[in-house]
C-alpha positions in Angstrom: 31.8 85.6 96.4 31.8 83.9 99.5 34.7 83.3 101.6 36.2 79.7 100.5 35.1 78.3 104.2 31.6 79.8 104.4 31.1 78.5 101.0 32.2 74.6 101.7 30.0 75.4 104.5 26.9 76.1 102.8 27.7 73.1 100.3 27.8 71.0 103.1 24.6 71.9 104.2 22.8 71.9 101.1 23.8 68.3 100.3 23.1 67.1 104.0 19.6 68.3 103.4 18.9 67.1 100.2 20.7 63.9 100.4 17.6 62.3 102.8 15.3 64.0 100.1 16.9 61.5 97.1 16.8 58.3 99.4 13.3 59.3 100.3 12.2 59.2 96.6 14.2 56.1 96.0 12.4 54.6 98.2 9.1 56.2 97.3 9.9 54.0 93.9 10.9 50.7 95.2 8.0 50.8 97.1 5.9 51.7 94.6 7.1 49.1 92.2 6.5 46.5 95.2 2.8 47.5 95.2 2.5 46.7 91.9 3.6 43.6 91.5 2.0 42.4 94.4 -1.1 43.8 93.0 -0.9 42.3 89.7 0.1 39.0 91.4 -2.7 39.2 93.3 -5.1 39.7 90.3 -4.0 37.4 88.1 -4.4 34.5 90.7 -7.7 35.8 91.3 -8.6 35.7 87.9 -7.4 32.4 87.4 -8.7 30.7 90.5 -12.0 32.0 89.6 -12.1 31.1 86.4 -11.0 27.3 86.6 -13.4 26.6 89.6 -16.2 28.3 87.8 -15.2 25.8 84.8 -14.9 22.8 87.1 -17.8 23.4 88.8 -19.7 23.6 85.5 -18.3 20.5 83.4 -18.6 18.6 87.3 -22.2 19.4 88.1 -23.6 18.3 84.2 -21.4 15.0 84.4 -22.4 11.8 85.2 -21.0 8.3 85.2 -20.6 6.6 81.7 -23.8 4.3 81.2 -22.1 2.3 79.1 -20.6 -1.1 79.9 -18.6 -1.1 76.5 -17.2 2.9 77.6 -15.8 1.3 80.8 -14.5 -1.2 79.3 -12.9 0.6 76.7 -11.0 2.5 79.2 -9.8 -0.4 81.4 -8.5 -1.7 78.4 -6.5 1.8 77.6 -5.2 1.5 81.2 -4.2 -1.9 81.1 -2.2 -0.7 77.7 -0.3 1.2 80.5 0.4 -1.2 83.2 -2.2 0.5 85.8 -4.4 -1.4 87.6 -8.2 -0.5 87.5 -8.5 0.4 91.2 -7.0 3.4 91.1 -7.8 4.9 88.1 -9.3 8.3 88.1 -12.9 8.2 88.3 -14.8 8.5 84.4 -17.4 11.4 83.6 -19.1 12.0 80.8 -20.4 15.5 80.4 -22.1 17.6 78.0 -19.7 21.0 79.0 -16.3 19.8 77.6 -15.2 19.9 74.1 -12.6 17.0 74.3 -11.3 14.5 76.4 -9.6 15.8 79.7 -8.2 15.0 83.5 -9.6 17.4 85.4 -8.9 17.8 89.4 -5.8 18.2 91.5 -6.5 16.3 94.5 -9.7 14.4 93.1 -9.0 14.2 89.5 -11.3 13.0 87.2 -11.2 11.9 83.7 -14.3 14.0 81.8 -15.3 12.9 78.0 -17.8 14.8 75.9 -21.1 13.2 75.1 -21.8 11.3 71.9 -18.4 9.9 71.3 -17.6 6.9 69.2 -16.2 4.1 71.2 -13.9 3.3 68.7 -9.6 3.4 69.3 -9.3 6.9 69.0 -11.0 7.1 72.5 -8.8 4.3 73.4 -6.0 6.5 72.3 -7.4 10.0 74.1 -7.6 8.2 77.4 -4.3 6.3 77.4 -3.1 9.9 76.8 -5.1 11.4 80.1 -4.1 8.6 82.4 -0.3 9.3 81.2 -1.6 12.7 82.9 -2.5 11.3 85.6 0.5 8.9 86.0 2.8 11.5 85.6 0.9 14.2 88.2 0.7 16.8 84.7 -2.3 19.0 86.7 0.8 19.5 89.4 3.3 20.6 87.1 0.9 22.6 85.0 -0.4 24.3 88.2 3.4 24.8 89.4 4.3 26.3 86.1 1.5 28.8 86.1 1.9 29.9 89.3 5.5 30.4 88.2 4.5 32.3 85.4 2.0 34.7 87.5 4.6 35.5 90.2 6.4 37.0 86.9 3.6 38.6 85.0 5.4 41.1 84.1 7.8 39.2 82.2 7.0 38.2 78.7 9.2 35.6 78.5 7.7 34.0 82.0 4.4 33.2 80.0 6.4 31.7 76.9 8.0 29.2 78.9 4.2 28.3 80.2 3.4 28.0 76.6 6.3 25.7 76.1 6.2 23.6 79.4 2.8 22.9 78.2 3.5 21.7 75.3 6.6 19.6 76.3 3.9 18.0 78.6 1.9 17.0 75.8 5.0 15.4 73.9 6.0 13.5 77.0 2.4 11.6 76.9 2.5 11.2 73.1 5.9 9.6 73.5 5.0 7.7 76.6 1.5 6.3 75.0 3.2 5.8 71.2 6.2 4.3 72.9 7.1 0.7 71.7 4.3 0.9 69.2 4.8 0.3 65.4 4.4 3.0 62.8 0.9 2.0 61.6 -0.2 2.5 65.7 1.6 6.2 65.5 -0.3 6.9 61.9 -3.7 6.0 63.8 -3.0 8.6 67.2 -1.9 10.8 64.8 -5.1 10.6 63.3 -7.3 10.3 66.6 -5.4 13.8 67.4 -6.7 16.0 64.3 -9.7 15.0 64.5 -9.8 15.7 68.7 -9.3 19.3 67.1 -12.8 20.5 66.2 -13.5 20.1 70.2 -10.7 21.8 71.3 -12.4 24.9 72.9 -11.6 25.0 76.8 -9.2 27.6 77.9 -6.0 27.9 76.7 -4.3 28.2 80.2 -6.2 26.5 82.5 -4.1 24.0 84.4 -6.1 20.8 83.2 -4.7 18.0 80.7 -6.6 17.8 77.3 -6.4 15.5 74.4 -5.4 18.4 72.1 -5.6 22.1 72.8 -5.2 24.0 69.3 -3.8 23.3 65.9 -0.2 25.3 66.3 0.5 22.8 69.5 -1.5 19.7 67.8 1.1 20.3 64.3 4.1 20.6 66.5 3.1 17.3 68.8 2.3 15.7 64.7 5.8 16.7 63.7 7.6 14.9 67.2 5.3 11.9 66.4 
């Protein structure tokens, strides 16, 4: 064995070189893990971007202005159920790419209706709903929320609470369109909502405000109603 002194020496030694080894591979890690989120961050918003101007530029370039006088009128009348004056509404599309009703547009936002539908008050209803949207600056939020939920892709519960702002979006405008109104106007949304559901087919996630999205969020917004 080696003399008590030499020895402390040489453990001395052996832990000052080894020591700058360990922080080296620390480091090595947190780097590492660094890299990958900002890689996956990175994707994600890619993919995202991408995909919602590849949809707006779709549904945009096969819309046109509604050629019917009793379609505009209809939707004055759904604003002025609101309070909101007709000169600044969101401009009216109709278009052949969407499924459902839907504000569409962050900084030009605009107000897209599939072809074909009966101008009846279930319209009325659908776009009182999208200019609650609008009113309320949803696309905002919903684009807030998402990016919240991208900067944390690695966290499950990150995209639940998407799913859940979402939907407590979607109650907010049924409340704020059914508000005041009697039951027998409540039984009649209610009713203009199911049967929004066999159009329902845009993406899930995109940060746009639709009339109804899927039947799980459609039966919770039926039971608040």
């Amino acid at each position: 064995p080696l003399p008590a002194p030499v020895a402390q020496a040489a453990e001395a030694y052996r832990a000052a070189v080894e020591a700058p080894q360990a922080a080296q591979t620390a480091f090595s890690w947190q780097k590492l893990a660094v890299l990958l989120w900002l890689a996956g961050t990175a994707v994600l918003l890619l993919l995202f971007l991408t995909d919602y101007l590849a949809f707006a530029r779709a549904v945009l370039r096969q819309s046109a202005p509604p050629e019917s006088a009793a379609l505009e009128r209809l939707y004055r009348r759904a604003a002025a159920d609101l309070g909101l004056r007709g000169d600044t509404l969101p401009q009216l599309r109709v278009s052949p790419a969407v499924g459902g009703p839907m504000l569409l547009g962050l900084l030009h936002p605009v107000i897209l209706l599939p072809e074909g539908l009966p101008q009846d008050d279930a319209l009325r209803y659908a776009l009182a709903h999208e200019l609650c949207h609008w009113r309320a600056g949803d696309v905002a939020y919903k684009w807030t929320a998402l990016l919240v939920a991208v900067l944390q892709w690695y966290n499950p519960a990150a995209w639940l609470l998407l799913r859940r702002a979402q939907r407590d979006i979607e109650l907010a405008c049924d409340e704020a369109v059914t508000a005041g109104r009697g039951a027998d106007y409540r039984d009649r949304y209610c009713g203009a909502l199911l049967n929004s559901l066999a159009g329902a087919r845009e993406r899930a996630l995109l940060p746009g405000a639709r009339f109804a999205r899927g039947k799980k969020e459609v039966r919770a917004r039926l039971a608040h109603l």
